[in-house]
C-alpha positions in Angstrom: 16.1 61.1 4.1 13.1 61.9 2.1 13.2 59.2 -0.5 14.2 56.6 2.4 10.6 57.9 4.2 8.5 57.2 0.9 10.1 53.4 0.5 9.0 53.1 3.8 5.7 54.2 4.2 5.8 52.3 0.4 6.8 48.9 2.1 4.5 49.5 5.3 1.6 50.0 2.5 2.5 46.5 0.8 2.2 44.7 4.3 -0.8 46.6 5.1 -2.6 45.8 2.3 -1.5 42.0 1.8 -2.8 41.6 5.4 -6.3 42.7 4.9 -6.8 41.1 2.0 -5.9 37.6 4.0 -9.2 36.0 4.0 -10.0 32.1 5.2 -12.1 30.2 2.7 -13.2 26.6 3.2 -13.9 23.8 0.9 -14.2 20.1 1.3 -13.7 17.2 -1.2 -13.3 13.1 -0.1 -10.5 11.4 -0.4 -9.5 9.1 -3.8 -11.7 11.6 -5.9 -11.1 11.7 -9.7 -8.1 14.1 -11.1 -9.8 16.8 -12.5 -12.9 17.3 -9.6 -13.5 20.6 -8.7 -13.5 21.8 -5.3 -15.0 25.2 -5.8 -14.9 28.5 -7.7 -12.3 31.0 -6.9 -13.3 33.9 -9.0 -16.9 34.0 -7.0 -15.2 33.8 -3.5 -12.4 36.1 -4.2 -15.0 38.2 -6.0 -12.6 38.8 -8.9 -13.7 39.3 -12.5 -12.7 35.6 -14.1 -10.9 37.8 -17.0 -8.8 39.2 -14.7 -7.1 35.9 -13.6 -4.5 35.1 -15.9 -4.0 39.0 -16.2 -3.0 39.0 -12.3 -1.5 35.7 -12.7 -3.4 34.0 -10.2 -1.4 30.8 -8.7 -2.1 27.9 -5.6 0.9 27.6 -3.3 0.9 25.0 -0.8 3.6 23.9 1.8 3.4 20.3 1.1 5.6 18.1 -0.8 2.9 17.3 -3.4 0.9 19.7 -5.0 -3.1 17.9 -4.6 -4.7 21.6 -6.1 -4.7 23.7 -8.9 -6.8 26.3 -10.4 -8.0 26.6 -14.6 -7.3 30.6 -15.0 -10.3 30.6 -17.7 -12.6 29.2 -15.1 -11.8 30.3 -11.6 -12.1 26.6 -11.0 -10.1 25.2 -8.3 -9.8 21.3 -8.8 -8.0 18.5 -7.4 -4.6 17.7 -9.7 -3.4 14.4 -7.8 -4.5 11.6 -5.3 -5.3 12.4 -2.1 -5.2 9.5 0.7 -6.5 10.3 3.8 -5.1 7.8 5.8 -1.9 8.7 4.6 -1.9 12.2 5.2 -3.9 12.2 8.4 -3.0 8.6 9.9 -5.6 8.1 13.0 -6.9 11.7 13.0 -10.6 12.1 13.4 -9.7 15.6 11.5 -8.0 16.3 7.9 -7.5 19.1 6.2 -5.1 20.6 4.0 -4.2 24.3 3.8 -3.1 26.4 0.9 -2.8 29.9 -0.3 -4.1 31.5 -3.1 -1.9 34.6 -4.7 -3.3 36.8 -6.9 -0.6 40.2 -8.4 -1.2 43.7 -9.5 -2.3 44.3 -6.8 -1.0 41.7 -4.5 -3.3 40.0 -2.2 -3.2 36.6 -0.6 -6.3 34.2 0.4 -5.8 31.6 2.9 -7.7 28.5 1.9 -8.7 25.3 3.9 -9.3 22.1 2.3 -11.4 20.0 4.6 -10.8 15.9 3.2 -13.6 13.7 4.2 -13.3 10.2 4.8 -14.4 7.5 2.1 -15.0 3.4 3.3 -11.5 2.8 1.3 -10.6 0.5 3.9 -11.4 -2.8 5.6 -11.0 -3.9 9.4 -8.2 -6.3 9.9 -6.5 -8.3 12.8 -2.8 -9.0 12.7 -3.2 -12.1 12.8 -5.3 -14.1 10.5 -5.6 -17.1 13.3 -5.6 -17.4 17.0 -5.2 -20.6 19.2 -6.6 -21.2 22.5 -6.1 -24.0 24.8 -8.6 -24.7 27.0 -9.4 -27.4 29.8 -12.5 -29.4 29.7 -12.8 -28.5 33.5 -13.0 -24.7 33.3 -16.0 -23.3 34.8 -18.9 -22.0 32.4 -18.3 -18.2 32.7 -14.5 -18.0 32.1 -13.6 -15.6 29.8 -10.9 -15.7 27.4 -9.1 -12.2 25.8 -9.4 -12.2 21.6 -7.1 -9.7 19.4 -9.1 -6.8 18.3 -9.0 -5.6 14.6 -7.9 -2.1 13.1 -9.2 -0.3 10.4 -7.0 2.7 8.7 -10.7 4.8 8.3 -12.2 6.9 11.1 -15.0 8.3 12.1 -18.7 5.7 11.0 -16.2 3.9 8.7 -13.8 2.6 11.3 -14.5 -0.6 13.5 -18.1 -0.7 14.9 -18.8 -4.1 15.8 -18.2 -7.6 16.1 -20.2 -10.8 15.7 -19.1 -14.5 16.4 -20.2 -17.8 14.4 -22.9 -19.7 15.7 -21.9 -22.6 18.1 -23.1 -24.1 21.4 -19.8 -23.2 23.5 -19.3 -19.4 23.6 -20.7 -16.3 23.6 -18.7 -13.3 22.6 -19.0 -10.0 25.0 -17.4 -6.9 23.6 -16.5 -3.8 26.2 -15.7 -0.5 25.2 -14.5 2.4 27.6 -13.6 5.2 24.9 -13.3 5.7 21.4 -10.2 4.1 21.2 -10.4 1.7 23.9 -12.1 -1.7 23.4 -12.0 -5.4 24.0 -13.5 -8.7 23.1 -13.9 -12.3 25.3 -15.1 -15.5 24.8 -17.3 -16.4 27.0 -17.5 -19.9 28.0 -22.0 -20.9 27.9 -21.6 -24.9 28.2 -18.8 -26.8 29.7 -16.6 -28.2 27.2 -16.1 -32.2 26.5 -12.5 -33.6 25.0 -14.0 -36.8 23.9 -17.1 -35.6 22.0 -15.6 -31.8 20.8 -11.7 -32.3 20.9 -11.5 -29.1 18.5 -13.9 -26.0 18.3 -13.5 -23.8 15.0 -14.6 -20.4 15.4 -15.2 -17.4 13.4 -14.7 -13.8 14.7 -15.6 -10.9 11.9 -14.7 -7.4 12.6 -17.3 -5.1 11.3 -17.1 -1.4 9.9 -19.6 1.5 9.9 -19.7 1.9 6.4 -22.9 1.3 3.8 -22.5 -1.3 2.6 -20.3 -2.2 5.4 -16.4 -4.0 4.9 -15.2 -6.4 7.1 -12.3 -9.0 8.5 -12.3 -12.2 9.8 -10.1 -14.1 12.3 -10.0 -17.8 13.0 -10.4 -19.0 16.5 -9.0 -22.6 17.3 -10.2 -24.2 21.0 -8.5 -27.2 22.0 -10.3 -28.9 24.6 -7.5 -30.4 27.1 -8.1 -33.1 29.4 -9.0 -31.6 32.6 -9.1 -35.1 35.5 -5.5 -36.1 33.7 -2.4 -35.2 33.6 -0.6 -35.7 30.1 2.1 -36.9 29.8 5.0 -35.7 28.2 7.7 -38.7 26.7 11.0 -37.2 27.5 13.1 -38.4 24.6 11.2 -36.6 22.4 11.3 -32.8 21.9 8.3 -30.9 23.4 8.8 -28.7 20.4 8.6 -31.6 18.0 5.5 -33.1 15.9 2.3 -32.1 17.2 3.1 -31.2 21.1 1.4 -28.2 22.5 1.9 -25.8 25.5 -0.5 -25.0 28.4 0.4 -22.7 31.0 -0.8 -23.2 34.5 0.1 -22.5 37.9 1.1 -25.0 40.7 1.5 -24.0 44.4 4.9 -25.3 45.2 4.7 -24.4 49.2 2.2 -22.2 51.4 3.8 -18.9 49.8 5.4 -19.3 46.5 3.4 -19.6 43.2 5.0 -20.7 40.0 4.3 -20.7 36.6 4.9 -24.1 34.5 5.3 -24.8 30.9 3.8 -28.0 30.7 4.2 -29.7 26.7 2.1 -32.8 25.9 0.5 -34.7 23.3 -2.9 -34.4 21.9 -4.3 -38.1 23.3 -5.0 -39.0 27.2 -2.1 -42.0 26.9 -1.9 -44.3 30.6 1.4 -46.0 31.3 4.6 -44.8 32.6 5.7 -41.5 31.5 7.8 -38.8 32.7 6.7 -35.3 33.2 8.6 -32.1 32.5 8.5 -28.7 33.6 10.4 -25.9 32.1 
């Protein structure tokens, strides 16, 4: 009974002692640093005699799959031993940090450390799609406003997407609208009424640009076809509307005083008089 009372005051000791010695450091390092950079000295912030490392065999443990930190035993450095991505480890996280313990023996005592990883401009804004197509009648109102794709960027914080600018041209304005840090949009905005037989086709330019210094950014290509707003096109109904060089407006027809439908109208790029057949789909 007496030997099973020592190995347990013995083992309530061990717990006792590894618990007060867990202590929280904190260091930070960016992202895509060099193999090799050091993070900080552990000898100075464990207060421990840099001789006495290797002798109480001193080692980083961390939970993760990849090991990102070591430490040099002769120096008490702790340094960074592979690459760290930030958007790969923290995908759209304002915060990233990793956590690790460092275990020292004889005696046993165990320091909780936090790596704080700080964002780099690794990364430039991008839409999904490198061009977008709009369709647009020459009778539409100065004012209208038509909804473009907004771009993403894999960095946070000043070195995600910031702002947006749009070529110079006589046509549209762009007006950007953000309710939240997350939540944005962009419009065209129609300044001057549009004219089929002097502008059939306005090319745009919408760049996407980051906080960074020197700032990255992304581009998408807007393409306006004016349509013919005072005639209707006609579609030739032996020839596929898929076919050639057709192209699809929607629009909306009142069929009686309650009902509204949406049409699918294909037709061809010229205003063409004569007898031809319409289709709706």
């Amino acid at each position: 009974r007496d030997e099973s009372r020592i190995w347990g005051n013995l083992n309530i000791s061990l717990l006792c002692s590894c618990a007060a010695s867990a202590a929280q450091l904190s260091f930070s390092v960016s992202e895509e640093v060099d193999k090799g950079t050091v993070v900080g000295n552990l000898a100075k912030d464990l207060q421990t005699n840099v001789n006495e490392l290797e002798k109480r065999d001193l080692r980083i443990v961390s939970g993760n799959s990849k090991k990102y930190f070591d430490v040099d035993l002769k120096t008490g450095a702790l340094f960074v031993c592979d690459r760290i991505d930030r958007e790969e480890l923290c995908p759209n996280t304002a915060k990233c940090s990793l956590n690790i313990e460092a275990i020292l023996s004889h005696p046993m005592h165990l320091h909780r450390i936090e790596v704080q990883i700080t964002d780099i401009n690794d990364n430039a804004p991008s839409f999904r799609e490198k061009e977008k197509t709009l369709n647009i009648s020459e009778s539409s109102f100065t004012g209208e406003r038509y909804l473009l794709p907004m771009a993403n960027d894999a960095d946070t914080g000043s070195n995600s997407v910031k702002s947006y600018k749009l070529s110079a041209n006589e046509y549209f304005s762009l007006d950007v609208q953000s309710s939240g840090q997350h939540s944005e949009s962009a419009e065209l905005v129609l300044q001057k009424s549009l004219d089929r037989e002097k502008k059939p086709v306005i090319h745009l330019i919408l760049t996407a640009l980051d906080g960074g210094k020197p700032a990255r950014s992304g581009t998408l290509k807007i393409i306006v076809h004016c349509i013919g707003g005072g005639t209707m096109i006609p579609f030739n109904g032996d020839q596929s509307p898929c076919e050639d060089d057709s192209h699809f407006v929607p629009f909306c027809k009142l069929l009686d005083l309650v009902l509204v439908n949406m049409y699918s109208l294909y037709y061809s790029p010229q205003d063409v008089a004569g007898d031809h057949r319409w289709k709706c789909v």
